[in-house]
C-alpha positions, 0 to 999 in steps of 0.5 A: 511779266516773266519775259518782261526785262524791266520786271527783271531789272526791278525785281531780279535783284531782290530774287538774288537776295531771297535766294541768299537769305534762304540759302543763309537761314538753312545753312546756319540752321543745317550746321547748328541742328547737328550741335547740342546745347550745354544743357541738353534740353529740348525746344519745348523744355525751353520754349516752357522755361522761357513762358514760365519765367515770363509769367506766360504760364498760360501759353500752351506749347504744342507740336507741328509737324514741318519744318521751320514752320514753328509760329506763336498763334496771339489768338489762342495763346499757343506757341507751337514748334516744328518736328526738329525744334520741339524735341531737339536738344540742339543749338538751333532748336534752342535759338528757334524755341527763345525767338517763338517765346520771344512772339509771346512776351511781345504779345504779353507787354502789348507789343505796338508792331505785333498787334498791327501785324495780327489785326493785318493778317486776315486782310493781308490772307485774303489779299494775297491771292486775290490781288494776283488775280486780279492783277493777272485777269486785269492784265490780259483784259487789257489787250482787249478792253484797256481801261477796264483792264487797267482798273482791274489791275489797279485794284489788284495792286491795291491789294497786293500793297497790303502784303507789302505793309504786312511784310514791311510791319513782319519785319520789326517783329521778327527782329524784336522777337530774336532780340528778346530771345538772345538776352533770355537764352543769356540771362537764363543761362541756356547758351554762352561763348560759342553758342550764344555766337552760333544763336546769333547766327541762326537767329540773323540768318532767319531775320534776313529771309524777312527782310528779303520778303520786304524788299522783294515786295516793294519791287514788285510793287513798284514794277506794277506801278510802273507798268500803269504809267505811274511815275510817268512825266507827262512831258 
């Protein structure tokens, strides 16, 4: 498929537009680490803050090394923050550590979209790594054998769909989740003027990588499809 020039022309621009958006969400991040927030407070100050006026004093806050792999985990309660989130006082530290809490108060008022996603994850885990092999064994073997080859390759999209209903279903969520943590940083007095701006920045910058992801998904899949005739007139 790599030197196939309609999985370029169908794919290639979604590639274009995760470039971009990766490129985005670490520029914003890069410029606004190196900024304090008004206040001083660290990433998981904020993160506690957040969960306690939330009544979300159950959730624990714990550190995880990396970066930009800060998540909040629903199945056991626990929000956890990277290396330059958790103890930074910066303003992209601040916009990251609201958008995690914001994950937890989805999940405390039962959130319709989070609780699809989680109860898509483990299928969606699976599927990942076995629809690419499938679909790529399935590929091969149709040079040899065609029909079985193409039901190994259509099962495999089968099961690459499910990544693209979970990526389509992240969307939302992340979205929401930044929504929440824009009005809490404001309501609670953490950020204003500038740095509510640069929150924006930061947190939009890091809705875009999702809906790359998303658009990226569809692409492939539809290439897929259209490499098994589908869509194809029988004309």
């Amino acid at each position: 498929m790599f030197f196939d020039p309609l999985y370029f022309l169908v794919v290639g621009p979604t590639m274009l537009l995760s470039m971009w958006a990766s490129f985005k969400v670490r520029s914003a991040f890069n410029q606004w680490k190196q900024y304090a927030n008004k206040g001083g407070y660290s990433g998981a100050h904020i993160a506690r803050a957040i969960l306690d006026a939330s009544g979300l004093k159950n959730v624990r806050v714990e550190h995880v090394a990396g970066e930009l792999t800060d998540h909040y985990d629903p199945t056991s309660k626990t929000l956890r923050l990277s290396d330059a989130t958790y103890s930074s006082n910066s303003i992209a530290a601040a916009g990251v550590a609201a958008h995690e809490a914001g994950h937890a108060i989805q999940d405390k008022v039962n959130y319709p979209m989070l609780g699809l996603r989680s109860a898509i994850v483990p299928l969606a885990s699976i599927s990942s790594n076995l629809s690419w092999i499938l679909i790529m064994g399935g590929m091969f073997l149709m040079v040899l054998q065609g029909k079985i080859g193409y039901i190994v390759t259509l099962i495999g999209v089968l099961l690459f769909s499910v990544v693209v209903v979970f990526q389509l279903v992240t969307v939302p969520v992340e979205i929401d989740a930044s929504r929440r943590a824009k009005q809490i940083l404001k309501k609670m007095g953490y950020v204003e003027g500038k740095e509510a701006a640069a929150i924006d920045e930061v947190l939009d910058a890091a809705a875009w990588t999702y809906v790359a992801a998303a658009a990226s998904g569809i692409a492939t899949l539809l290439y897929y499809l259209l490499r098994l005739g589908f869509f194809r007139s029988d004309d």
